[in-house]
PyMOL CGO cylinders between C-alpha atoms (Angstrom):
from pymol import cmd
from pymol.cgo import CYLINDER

trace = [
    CYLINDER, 97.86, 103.42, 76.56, 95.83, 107.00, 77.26, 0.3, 1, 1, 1, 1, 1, 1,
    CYLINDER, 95.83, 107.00, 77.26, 95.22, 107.02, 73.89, 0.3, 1, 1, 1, 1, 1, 1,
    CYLINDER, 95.22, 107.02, 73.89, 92.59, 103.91, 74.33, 0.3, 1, 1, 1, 1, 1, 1,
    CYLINDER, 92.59, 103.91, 74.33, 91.91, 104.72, 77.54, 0.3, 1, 1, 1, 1, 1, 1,
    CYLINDER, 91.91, 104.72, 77.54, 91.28, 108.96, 76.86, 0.3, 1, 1, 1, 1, 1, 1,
    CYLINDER, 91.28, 108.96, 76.86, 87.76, 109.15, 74.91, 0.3, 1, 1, 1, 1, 1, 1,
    CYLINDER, 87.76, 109.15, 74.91, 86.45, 106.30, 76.98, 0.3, 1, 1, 1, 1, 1, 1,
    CYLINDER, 86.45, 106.30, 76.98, 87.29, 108.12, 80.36, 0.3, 1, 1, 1, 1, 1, 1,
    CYLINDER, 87.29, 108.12, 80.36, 86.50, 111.52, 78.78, 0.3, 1, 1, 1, 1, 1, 1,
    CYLINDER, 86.50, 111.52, 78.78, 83.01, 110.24, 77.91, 0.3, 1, 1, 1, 1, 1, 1,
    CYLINDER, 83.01, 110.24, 77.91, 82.23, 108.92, 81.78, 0.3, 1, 1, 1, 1, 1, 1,
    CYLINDER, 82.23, 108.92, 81.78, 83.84, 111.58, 83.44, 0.3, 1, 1, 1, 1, 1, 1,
    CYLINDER, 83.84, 111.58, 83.44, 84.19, 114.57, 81.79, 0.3, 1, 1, 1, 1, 1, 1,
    CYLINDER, 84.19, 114.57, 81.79, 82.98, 116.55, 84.10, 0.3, 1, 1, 1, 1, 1, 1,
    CYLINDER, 82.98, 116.55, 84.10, 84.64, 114.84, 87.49, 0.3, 1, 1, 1, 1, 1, 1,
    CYLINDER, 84.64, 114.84, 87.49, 87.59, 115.45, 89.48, 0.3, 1, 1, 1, 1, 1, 1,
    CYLINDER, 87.59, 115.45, 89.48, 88.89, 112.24, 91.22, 0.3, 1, 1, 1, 1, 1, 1,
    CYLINDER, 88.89, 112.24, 91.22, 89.42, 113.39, 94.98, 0.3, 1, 1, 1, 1, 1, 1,
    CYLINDER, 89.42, 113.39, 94.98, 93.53, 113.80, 95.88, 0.3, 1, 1, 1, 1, 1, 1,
    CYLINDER, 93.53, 113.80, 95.88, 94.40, 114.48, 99.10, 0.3, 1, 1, 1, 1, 1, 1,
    CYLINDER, 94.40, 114.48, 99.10, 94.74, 118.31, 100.00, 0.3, 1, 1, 1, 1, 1, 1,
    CYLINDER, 94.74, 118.31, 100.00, 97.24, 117.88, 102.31, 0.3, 1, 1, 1, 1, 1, 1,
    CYLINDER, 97.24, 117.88, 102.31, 98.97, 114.17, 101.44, 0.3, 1, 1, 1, 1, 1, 1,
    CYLINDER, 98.97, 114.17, 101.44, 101.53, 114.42, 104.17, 0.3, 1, 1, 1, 1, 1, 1,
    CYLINDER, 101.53, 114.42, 104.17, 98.58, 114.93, 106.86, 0.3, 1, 1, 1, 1, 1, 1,
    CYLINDER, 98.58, 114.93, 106.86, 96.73, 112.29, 105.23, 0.3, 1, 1, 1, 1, 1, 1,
    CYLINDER, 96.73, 112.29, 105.23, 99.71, 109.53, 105.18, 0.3, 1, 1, 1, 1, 1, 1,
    CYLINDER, 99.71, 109.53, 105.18, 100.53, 109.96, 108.89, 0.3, 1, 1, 1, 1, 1, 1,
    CYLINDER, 100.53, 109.96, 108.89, 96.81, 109.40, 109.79, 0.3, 1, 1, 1, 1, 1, 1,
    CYLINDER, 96.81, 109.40, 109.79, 96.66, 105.95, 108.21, 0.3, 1, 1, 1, 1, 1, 1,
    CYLINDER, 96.66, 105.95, 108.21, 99.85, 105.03, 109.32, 0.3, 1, 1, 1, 1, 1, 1,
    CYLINDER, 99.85, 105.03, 109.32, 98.59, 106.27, 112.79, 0.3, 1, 1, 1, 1, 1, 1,
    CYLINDER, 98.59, 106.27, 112.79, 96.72, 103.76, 113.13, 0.3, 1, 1, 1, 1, 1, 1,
    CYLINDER, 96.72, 103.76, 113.13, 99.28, 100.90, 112.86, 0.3, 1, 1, 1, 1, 1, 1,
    CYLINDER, 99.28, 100.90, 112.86, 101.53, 99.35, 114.75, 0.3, 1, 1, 1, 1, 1, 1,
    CYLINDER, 101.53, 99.35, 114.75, 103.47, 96.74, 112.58, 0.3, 1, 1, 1, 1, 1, 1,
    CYLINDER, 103.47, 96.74, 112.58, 106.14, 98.00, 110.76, 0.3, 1, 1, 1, 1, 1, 1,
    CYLINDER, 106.14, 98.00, 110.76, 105.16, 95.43, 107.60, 0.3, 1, 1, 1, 1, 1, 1,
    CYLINDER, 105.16, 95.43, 107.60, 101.94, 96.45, 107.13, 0.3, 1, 1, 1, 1, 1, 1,
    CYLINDER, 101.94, 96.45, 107.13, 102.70, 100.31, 107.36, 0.3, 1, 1, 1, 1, 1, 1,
    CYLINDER, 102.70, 100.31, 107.36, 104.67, 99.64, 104.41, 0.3, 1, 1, 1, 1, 1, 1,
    CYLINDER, 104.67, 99.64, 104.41, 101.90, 98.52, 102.79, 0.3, 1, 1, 1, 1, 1, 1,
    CYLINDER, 101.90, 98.52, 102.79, 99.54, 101.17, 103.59, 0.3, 1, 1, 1, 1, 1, 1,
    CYLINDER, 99.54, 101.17, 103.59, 102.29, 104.08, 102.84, 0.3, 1, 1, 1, 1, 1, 1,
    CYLINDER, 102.29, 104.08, 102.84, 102.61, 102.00, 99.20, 0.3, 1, 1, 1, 1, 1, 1,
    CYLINDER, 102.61, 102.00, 99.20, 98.93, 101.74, 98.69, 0.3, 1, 1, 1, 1, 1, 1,
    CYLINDER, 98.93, 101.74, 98.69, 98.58, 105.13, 99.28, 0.3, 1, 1, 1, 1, 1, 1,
    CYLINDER, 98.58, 105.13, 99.28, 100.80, 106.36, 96.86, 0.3, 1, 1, 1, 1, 1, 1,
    CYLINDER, 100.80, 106.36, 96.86, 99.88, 104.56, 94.26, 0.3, 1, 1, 1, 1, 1, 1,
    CYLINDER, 99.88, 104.56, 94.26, 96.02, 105.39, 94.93, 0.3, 1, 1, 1, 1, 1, 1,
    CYLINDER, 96.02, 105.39, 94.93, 96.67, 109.32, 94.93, 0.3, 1, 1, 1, 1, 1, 1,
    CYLINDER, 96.67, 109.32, 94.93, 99.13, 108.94, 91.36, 0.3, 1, 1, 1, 1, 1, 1,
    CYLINDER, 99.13, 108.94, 91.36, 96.59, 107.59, 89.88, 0.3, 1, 1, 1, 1, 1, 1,
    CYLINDER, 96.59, 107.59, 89.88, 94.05, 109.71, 90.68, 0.3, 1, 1, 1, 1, 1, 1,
    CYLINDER, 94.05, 109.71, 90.68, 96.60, 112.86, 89.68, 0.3, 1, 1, 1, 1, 1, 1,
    CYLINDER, 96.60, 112.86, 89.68, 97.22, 110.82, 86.59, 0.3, 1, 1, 1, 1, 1, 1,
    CYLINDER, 97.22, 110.82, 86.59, 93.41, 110.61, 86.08, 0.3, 1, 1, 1, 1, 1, 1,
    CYLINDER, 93.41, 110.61, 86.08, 92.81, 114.06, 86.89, 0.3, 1, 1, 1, 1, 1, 1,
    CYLINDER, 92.81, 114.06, 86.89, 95.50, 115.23, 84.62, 0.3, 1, 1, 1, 1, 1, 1,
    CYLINDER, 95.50, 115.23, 84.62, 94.59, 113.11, 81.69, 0.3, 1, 1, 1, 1, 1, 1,
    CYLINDER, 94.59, 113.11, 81.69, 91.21, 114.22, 81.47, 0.3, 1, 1, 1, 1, 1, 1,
    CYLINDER, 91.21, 114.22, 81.47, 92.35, 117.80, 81.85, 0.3, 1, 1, 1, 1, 1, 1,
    CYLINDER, 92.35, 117.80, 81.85, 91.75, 118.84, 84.95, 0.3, 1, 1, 1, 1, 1, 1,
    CYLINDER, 91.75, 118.84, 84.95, 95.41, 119.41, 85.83, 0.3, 1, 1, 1, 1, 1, 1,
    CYLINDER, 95.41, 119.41, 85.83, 97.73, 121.81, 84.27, 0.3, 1, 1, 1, 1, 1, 1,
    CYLINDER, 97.73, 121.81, 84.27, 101.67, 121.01, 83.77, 0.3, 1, 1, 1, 1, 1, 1,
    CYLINDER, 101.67, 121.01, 83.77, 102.34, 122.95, 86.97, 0.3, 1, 1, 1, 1, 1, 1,
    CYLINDER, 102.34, 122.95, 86.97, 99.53, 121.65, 88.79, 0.3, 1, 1, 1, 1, 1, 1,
    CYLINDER, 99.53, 121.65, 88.79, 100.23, 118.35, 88.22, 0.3, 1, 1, 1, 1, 1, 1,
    CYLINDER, 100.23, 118.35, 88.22, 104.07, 118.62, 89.25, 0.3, 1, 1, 1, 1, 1, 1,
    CYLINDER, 104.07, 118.62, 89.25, 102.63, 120.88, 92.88, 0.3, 1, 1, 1, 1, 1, 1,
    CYLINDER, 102.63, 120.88, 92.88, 100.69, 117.01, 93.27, 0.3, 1, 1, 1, 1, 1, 1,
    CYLINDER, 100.69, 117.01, 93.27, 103.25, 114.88, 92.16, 0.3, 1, 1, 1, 1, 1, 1,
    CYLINDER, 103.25, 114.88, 92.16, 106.06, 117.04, 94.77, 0.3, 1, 1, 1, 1, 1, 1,
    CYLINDER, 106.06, 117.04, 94.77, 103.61, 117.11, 97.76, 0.3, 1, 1, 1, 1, 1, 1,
    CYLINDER, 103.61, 117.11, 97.76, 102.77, 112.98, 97.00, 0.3, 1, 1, 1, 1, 1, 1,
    CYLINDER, 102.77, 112.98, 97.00, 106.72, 112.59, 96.91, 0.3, 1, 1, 1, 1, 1, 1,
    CYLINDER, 106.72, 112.59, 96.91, 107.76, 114.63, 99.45, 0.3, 1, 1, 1, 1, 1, 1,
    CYLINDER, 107.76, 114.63, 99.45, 104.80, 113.10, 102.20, 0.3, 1, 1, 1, 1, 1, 1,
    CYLINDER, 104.80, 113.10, 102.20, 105.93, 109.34, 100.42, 0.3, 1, 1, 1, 1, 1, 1,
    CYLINDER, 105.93, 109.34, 100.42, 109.96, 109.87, 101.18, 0.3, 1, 1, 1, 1, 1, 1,
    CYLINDER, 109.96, 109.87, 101.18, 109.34, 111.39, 104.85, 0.3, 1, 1, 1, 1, 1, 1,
    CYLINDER, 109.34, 111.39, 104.85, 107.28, 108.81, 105.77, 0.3, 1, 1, 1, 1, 1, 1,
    CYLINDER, 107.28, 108.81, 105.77, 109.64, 106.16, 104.44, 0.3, 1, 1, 1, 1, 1, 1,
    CYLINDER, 109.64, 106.16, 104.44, 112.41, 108.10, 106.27, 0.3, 1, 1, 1, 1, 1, 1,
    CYLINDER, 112.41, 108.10, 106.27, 110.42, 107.93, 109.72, 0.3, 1, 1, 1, 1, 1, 1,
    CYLINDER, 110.42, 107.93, 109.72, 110.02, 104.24, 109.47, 0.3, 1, 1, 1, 1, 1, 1,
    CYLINDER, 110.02, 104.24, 109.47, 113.95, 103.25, 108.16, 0.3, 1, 1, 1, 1, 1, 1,
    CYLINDER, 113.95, 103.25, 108.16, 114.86, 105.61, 110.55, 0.3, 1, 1, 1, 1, 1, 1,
    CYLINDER, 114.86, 105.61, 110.55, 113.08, 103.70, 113.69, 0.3, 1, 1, 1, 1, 1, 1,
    CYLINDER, 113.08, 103.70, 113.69, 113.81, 100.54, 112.52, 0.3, 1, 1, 1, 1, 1, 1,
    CYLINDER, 113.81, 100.54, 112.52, 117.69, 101.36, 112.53, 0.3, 1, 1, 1, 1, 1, 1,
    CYLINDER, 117.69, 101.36, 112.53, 116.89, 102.86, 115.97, 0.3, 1, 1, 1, 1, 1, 1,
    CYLINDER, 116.89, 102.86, 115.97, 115.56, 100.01, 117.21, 0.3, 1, 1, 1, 1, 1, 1,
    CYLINDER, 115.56, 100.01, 117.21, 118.45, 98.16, 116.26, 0.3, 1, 1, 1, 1, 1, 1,
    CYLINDER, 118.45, 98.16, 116.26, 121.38, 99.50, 116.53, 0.3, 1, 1, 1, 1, 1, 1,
    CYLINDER, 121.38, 99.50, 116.53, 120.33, 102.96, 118.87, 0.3, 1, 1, 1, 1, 1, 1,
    CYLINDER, 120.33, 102.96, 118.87, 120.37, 106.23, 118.10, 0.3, 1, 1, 1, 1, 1, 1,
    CYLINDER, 120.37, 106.23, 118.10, 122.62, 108.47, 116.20, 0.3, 1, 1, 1, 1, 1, 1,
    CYLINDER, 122.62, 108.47, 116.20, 124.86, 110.76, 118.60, 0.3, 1, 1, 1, 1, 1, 1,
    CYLINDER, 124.86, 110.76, 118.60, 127.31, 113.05, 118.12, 0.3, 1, 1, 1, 1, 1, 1,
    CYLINDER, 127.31, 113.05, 118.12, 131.01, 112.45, 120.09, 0.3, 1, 1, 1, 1, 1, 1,
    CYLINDER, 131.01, 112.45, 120.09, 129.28, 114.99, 123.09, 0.3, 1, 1, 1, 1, 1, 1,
    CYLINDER, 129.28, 114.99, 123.09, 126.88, 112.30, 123.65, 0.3, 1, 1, 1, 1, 1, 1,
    CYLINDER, 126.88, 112.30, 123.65, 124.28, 114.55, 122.09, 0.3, 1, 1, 1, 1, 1, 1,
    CYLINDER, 124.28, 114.55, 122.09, 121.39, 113.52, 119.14, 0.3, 1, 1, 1, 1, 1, 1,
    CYLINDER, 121.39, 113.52, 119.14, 123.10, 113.67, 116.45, 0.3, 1, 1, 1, 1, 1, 1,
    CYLINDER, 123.10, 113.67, 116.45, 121.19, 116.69, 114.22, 0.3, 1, 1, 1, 1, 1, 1,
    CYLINDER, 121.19, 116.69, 114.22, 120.23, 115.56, 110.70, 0.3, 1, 1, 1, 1, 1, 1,
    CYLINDER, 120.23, 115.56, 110.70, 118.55, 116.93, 107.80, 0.3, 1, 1, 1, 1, 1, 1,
    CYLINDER, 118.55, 116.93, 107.80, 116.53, 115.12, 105.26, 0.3, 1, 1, 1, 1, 1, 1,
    CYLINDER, 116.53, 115.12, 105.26, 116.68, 117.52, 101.86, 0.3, 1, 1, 1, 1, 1, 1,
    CYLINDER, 116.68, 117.52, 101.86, 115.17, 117.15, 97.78, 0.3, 1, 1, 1, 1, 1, 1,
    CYLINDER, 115.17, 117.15, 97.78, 117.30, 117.94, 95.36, 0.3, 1, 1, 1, 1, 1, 1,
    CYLINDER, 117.30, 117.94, 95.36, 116.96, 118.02, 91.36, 0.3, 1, 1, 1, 1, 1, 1,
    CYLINDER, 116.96, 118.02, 91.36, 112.90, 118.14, 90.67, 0.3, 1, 1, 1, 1, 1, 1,
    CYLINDER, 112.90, 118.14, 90.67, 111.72, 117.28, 94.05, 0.3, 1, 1, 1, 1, 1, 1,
    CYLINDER, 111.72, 117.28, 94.05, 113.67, 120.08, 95.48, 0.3, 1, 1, 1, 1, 1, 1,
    CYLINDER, 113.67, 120.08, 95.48, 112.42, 122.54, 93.12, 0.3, 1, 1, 1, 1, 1, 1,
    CYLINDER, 112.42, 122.54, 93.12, 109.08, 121.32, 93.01, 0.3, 1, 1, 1, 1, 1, 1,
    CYLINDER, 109.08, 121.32, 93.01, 108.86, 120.59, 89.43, 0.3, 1, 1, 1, 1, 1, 1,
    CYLINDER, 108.86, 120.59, 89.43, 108.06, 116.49, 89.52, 0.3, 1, 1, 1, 1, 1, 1,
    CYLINDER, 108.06, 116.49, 89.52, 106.70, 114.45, 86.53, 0.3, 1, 1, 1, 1, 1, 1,
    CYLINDER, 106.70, 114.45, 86.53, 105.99, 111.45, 85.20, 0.3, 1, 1, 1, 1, 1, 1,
    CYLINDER, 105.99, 111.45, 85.20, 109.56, 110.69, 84.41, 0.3, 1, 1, 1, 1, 1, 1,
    CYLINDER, 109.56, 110.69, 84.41, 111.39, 112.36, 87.69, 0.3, 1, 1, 1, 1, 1, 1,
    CYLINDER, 111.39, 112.36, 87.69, 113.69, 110.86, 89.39, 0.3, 1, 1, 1, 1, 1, 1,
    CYLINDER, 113.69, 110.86, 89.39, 113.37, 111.13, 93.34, 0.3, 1, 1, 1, 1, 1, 1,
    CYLINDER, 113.37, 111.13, 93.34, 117.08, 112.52, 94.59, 0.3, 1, 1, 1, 1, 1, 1,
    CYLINDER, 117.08, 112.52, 94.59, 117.59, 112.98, 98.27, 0.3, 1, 1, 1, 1, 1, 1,
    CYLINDER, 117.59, 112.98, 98.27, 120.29, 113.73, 100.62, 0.3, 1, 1, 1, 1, 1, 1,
    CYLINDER, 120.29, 113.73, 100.62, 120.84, 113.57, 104.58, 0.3, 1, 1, 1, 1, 1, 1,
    CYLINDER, 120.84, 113.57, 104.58, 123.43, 115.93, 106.21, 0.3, 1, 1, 1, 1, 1, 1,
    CYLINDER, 123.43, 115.93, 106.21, 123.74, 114.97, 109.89, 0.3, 1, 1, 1, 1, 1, 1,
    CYLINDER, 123.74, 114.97, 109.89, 126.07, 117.12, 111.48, 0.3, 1, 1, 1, 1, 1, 1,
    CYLINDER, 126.07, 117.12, 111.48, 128.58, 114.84, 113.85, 0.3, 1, 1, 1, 1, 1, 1,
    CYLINDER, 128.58, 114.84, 113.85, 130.56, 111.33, 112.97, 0.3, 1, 1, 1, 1, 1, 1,
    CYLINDER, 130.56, 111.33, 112.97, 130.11, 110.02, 116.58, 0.3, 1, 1, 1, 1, 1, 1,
    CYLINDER, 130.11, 110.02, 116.58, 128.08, 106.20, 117.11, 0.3, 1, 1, 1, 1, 1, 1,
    CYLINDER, 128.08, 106.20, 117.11, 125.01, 104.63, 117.90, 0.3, 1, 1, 1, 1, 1, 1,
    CYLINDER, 125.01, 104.63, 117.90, 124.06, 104.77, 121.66, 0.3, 1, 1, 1, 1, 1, 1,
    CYLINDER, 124.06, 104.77, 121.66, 123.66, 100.55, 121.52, 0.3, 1, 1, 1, 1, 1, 1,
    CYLINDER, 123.66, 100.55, 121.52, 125.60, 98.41, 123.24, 0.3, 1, 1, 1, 1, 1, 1,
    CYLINDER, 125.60, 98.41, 123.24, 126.98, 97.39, 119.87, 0.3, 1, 1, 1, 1, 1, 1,
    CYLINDER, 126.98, 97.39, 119.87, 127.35, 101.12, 118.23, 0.3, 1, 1, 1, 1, 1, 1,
    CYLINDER, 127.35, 101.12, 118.23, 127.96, 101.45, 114.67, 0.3, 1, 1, 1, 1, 1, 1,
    CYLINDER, 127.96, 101.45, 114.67, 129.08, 105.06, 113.45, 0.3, 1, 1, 1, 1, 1, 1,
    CYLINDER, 129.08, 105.06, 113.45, 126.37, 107.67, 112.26, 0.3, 1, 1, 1, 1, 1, 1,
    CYLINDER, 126.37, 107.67, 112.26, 127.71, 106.97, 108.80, 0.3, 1, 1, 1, 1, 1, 1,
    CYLINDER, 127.71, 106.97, 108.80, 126.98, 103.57, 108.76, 0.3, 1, 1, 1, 1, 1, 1,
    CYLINDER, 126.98, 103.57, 108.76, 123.40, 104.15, 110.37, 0.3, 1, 1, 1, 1, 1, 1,
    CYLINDER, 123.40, 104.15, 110.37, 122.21, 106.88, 108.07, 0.3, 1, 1, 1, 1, 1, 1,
    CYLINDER, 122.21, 106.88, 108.07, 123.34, 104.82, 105.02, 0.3, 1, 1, 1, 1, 1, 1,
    CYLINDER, 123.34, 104.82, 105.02, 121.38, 101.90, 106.59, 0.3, 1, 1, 1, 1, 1, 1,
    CYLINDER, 121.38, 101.90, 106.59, 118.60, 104.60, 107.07, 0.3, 1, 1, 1, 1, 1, 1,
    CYLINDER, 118.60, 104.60, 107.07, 118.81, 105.09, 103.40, 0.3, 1, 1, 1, 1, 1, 1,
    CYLINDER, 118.81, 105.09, 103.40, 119.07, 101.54, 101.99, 0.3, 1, 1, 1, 1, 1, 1,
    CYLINDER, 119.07, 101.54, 101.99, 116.27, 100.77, 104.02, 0.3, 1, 1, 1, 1, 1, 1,
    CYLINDER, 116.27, 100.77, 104.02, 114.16, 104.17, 102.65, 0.3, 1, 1, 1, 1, 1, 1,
    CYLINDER, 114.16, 104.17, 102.65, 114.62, 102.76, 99.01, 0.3, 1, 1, 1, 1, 1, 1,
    CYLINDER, 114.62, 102.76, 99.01, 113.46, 98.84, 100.07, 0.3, 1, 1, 1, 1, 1, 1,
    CYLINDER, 113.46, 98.84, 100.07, 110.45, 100.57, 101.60, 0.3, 1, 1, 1, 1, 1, 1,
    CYLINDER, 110.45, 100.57, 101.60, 109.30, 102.66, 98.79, 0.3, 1, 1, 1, 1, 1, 1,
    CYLINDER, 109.30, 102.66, 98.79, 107.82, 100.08, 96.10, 0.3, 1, 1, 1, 1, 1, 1,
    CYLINDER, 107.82, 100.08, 96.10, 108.58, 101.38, 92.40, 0.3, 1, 1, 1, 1, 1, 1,
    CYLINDER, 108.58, 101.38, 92.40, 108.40, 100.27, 88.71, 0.3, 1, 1, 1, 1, 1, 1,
    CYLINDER, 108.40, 100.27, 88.71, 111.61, 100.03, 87.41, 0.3, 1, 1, 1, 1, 1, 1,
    CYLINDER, 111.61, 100.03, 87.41, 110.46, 99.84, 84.15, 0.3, 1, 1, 1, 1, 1, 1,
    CYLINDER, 110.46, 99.84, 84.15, 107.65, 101.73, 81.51, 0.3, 1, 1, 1, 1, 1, 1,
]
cmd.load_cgo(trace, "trace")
C-alpha cells in the first residue's frame, strides 16, 4: 500500500538514503562467517535478504533509485542470495552423500549460471529467479553409498529452493 505509506515516508525521510550493502555478496559471507550451524545460517542468509529489499524498496520508493538502479540492487541481492544458498545445499549434499566426481575419479566441474532477468541483470519486483547448473561428467558421489552427479545436483537444487524463504503470493 505505497500509496498510504508514500507521503508519510516522504515527509520523515525525504532527504535519507537507507544504507544497502555496497558489495551484498561480501557482506552475506561475513555473517554467515561467523556460523557454524547450518539452521541458523539459513536464517541469517533470509534475514538478510529481506533487510537489504526493503531498504532498496525504501530507497526506491522515496526516489532515490532509478529503474536501472534499482534492478543493479535487486541482481547483486539475488545473485549474493542464490550463491550463498548454493554453497550451503551444496555442503549439505556433500556431507551426505560425498562429492560429485567425474568417471576419472576427478571433481566433477560445475557451473552455477542466471538466466532470464538475473542473467541479464535487469531484476524487479515481479522477476522470477531462473538458474541452471551444467556440471560437466555423469560419474557418482565418492560415498560409500554413491548416488550419480545427476541425482546430487538435483538434490543440490531442491535443497537451494527450501533454503531460500519466499512469498508465494502479493
Amino acid at each position: 500500500q505505497y500509496e498510504t505509506l508514500l507521503p508519510i515516508l516522504q515527509d520523515r525521510y525525504k532527504d535519507r538514503k537507507f544504507v544497502v550493502a555496497s558489495d551484498p555478496e561480501k557482506r552475506l559471507q561475513t555473517l554467515l562467517a561467523g556460523e557454524s550451524e547450518e539452521s541458523e545460517k539459513i536464517r541469517i542468509l533470509n534475514q538478510f535478504k529481506d533487510q537489504e529489499l526493503f531498504a532498496i524498496d525504501l530507497n526506491h520508493i522515496l526516489g532515490g533509485l532509478n529503474l536501472v538502479e534499482l534492478s543493479v540492487h535487486l541482481t547483486r541481492l539475488a545473485e549474493a542470495v542464490v550463491l550463498a544458498a548454493f554453497s550451503l545445499a551444496f555442503s549439505k549434499r556433500v556431507k551426505r552423500h560425498g562429492k560429485p566426481k567425474s568417471l576419472g575419479g576427478l571433481d566433477a566441474k560445475y557451473g552455477l549460471f542466471g538466466l532470464g532477468k538475473l542473467g541479464g541483470e535487469a531484476i524487479g519486483y515481479a522477476s522470477d529467479i531462473e538458474i541452471m547448473i551444467i556440471y560437466a561428467d555423469s560419474g557418482q558421489t565418492d560415498h560409500e553409498n554413491p548416488i550419480s552427479n545427476s541425482e546430487f545436483f538435483e538434490g543440490v537444487i531442491r535443497d537451494l529452493n527450501q533454503i531460500i524463504e519466499t512469498k508465494r503470493d502479493g
